[in-house]
N, C-alpha and C positions, 0 to 999 in steps of 0.2 A: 561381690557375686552378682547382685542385681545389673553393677554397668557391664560386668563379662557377658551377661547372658543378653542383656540387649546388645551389646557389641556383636554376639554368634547371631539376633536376629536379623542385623543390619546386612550383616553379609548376606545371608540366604536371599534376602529382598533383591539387594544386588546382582546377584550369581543367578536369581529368576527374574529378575528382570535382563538379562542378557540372553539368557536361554527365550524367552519372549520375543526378543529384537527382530527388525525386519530384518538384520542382515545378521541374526546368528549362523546361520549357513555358511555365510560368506566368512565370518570370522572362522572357522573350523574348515574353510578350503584355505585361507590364507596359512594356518598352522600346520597345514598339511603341507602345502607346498615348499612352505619355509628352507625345509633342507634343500630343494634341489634350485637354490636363487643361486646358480655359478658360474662358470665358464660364458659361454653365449649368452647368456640373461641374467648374469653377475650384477646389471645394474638397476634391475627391478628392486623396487623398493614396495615392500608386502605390508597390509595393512594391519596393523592390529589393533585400530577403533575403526571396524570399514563404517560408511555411512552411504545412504542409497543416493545414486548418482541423480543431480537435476535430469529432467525429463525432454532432456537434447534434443531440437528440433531440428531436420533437414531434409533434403529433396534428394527422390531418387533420381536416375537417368532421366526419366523420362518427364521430370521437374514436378511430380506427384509431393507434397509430402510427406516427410516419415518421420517416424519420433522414437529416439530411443526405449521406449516402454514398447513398440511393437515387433519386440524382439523377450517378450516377459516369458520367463519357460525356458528359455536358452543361455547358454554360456557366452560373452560376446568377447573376444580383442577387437577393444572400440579403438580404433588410432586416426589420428590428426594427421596429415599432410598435404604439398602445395609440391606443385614443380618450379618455385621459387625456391626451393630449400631442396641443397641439394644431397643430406643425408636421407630425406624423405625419399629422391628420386630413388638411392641406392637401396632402400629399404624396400620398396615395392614388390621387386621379384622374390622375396624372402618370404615377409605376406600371401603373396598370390600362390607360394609353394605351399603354405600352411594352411590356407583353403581349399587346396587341393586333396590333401593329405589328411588332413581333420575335418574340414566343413562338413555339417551333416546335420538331421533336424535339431541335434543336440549342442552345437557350436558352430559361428560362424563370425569370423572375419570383419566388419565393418570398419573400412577405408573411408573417412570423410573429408573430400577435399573442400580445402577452405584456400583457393583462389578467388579472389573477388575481382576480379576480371572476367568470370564467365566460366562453364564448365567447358569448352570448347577445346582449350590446350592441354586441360589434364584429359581427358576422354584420347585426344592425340597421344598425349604420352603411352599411357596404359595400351592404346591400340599398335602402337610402334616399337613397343618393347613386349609385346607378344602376352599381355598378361588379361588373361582372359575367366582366369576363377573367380576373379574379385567383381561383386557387385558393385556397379557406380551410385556413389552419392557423394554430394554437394553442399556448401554452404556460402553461398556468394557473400554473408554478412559477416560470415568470420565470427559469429555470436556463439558457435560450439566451443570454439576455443577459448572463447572471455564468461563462458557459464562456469567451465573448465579451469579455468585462471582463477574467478570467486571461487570457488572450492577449496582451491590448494591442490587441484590435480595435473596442471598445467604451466609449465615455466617455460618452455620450449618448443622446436619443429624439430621433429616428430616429436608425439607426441601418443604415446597406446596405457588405455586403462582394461585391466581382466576384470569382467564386471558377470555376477553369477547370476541366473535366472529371474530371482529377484529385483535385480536391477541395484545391487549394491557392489562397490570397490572390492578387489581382491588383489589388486596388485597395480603399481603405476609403474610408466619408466619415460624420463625424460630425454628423448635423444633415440636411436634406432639401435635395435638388436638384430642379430640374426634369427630370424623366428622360425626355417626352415631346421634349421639346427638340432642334432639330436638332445640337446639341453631343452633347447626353448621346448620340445615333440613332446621326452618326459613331463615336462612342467604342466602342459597344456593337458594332455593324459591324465595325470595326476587332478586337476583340478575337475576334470570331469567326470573321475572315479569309474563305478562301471560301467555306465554309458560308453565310456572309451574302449573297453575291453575288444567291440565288435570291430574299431579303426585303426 
C-alpha cells in the first residue's frame, strides 16, 4: 500500500511537471494535429517529447541579424533551403502560397537560406520565380542547419520544423511537402486553433 501510493505520487509529479514545461503547449498542438499527418504532409513526423528549439541565428535581406526567438508569440514553419538542392527549389512556390494564404501576426513562413556562396542567387531565384510573400533570410555559415542536425531535427534539404510561439518543436519533416496543399492548409489551421478561424 505504501509503494502504490508513492507510485500514484510519483505520477502526479510527472504529469505536473509536464503540464509546467515550456513546450506543454506544444505537446497538446502536436496531439492535436496528429490525426491530420496525411496525404501532402504524410511525412511530417509530430513530436511527442517537443523540446524548445536552439535560438537560430541568421540575417535578414538586408544582412540585419535575426534570431529565431524574434519571432516568440507566433506560430513559425521554420524551413531550410539552398538553390543547390533542387527539391528545395520545387518547394518554394508552395511556401510562398502558404504565406500568402496563412502569414499573419499569428503565423509566419520563415525561409532560411543556407547557400554559402552569398545570398545573391537565391534573392535571384525567389525574384525569378515570382515569389514575393516569403521574407528573405540567410545564413551564409550553414550553422542553422548544423544547430538543427545537433538536435535531431535536421538530416536533410529541405528541411521545415512547426515550431509554436514558445519557441518549441511541433512537427518535423525531412525532404519537401506540398504546403499550399489543402492537407498541409488544415494542418497549419489546426495548429493555430482560433487564431486561424479569421484566415
Amino acid at each position: 500500500m505504501i509503494a502504490a501510493s508513492v507510485g500514484f505520487s510519483g505520477l502526479a509529479d510527472i504529469h505536473g511537471a509536464l503540464a509546467q514545461s515550456p513546450c506543454a503547449q506544444a505537446l497538446a498542438s502536436s496531439s492535436k494535429i496528429a490525426p491530420l499527418v496525411k496525404g501532402e504532409v504524410g511525412a511530417l513526423i509530430v513530436a511527442t517529447r517537443p523540446l524548445p528549439l536552439p535560438d537560430l541565428a541568421f540575417q535578414d535581406a538586408a544582412g540585419a541579424p535575426r534570431k529565431l526567438s524574434d519571432w516568440k508569440g507566433r506560430t513559425v514553419l521554420l524551413n531550410l533551403w539552398a538553390t543547390w538542392c533542387v527539391p528545395c527549389r520545387k518547394e518554394m512556390p508552395a511556401l510562398d502560397n502558404l504565406q500568402g494564404k496563412l502569414g499573419s501576426k499569428n503565423f509566419e513562413v520563415v525561409a532560411v537560406n543556407i547557400d554559402t556562396s552569398g545570398p545573391d542567387k537565391a534573392k535571384a531565384f525567389l525574384k525569378d520565380a515570382n515569389l514575393s510573400r516569403l521574407d528573405f533570410f540567410a545564413d551564409q555559415k550553414a550553422k542553422v542547419f548544423q544547430d538543427l542536425k545537433s538536435a535531431g531535427l535536421a538530416l536533410g534539404m529541405p528541411t521545415s520544423v512547426l515550431v509554436d510561439p514558445q519557441g518549441c518543436e511541433i512537427a518535423t519533416i525531412a525532404g519537401p511537402a506540398e504546403w499550399a496543399s489543402d492537407d498541409a492548409l488544415k494542418l497549419i489551421r489546426a495548429t493555430l486553433g482560433s487564431a486561424a478561424a479569421r484566415l
